[in-house]
C-alpha positions in Angstrom: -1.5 -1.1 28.0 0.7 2.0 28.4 2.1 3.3 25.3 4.8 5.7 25.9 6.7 7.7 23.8 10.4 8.8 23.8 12.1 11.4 21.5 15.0 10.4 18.8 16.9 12.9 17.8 18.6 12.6 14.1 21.4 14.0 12.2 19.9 14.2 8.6 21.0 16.6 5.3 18.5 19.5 5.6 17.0 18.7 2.0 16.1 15.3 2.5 14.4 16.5 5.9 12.2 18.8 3.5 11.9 17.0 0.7 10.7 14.0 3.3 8.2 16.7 5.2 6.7 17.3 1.5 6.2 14.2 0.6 4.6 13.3 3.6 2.2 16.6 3.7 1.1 15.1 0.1 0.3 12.2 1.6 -1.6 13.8 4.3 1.1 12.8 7.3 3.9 14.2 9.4 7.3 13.2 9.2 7.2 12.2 12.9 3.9 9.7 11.8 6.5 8.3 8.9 9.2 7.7 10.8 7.1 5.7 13.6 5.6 3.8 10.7 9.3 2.6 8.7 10.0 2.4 12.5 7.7 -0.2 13.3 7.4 -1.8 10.4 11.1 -3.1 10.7 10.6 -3.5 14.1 7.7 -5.9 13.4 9.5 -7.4 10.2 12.9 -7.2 10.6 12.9 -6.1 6.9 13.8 -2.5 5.5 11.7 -1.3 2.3 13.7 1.8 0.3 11.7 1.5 -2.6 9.5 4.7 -3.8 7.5 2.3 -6.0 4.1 0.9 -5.3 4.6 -2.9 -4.9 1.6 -5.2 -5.2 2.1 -8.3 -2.6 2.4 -11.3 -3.2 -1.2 -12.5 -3.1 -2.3 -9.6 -5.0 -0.1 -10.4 -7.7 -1.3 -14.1 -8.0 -4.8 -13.0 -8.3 -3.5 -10.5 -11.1 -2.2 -13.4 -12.7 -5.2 -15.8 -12.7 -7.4 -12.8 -13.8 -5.5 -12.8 -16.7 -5.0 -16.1 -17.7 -8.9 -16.2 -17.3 -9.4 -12.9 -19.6 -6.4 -14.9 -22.1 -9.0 -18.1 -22.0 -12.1 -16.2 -22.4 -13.1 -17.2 -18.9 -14.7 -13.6 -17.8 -17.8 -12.2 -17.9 -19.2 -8.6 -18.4 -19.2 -6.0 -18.5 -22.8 -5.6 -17.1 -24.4 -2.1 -17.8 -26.7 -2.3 -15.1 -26.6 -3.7 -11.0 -29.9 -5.8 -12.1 -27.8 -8.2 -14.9 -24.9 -8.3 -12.4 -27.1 -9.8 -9.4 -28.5 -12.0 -12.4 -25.2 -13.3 -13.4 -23.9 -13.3 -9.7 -27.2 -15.4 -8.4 -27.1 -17.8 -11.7 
């Protein structure tokens, strides 16, 4: 497979272009690499995420919840100080 790029060129405000390039620099990315990524992502999904703020999905958050409701019932074990009780417990 051929992957080919092509160039867009966008009309933006010149602070959110910077404040996006810093952001993505603190993250360790170009602005072109974040772009492509929202880009394909609603591409592939269809779906357009805004939000700044980390978001669990939905099987993460179930297993969240069953964690909990089996700390709540005293269901857990632990901690283990040492690798040797963990296998213990683990192989038991």
């Amino acid at each position: 497979m051929v992957y080919m790029k092509t160039q867009i060129n966008l009309k933006v405000d010149n602070s959110v272009k910077e404040q996006a390039q810093i952001m993505a620099s603190e993250l360790g990315l170009s602005l072109s690499s974040v772009v492509n990524a929202v880009l394909k992502q609603f591409a592939r999904t269809g779906k357009l995420d805004l939000s700044t703020e980390p978001r669990a999905t939905p099987y993460l958050e179930k297993l969240v919840e069953e964690a909990r409701k089996e700390y709540a019932e005293g269901k857990t074990s632990g901690p283990f100080t040492n690798v040797d009780d963990l296998m213990k417990y683990l192989n038991s």
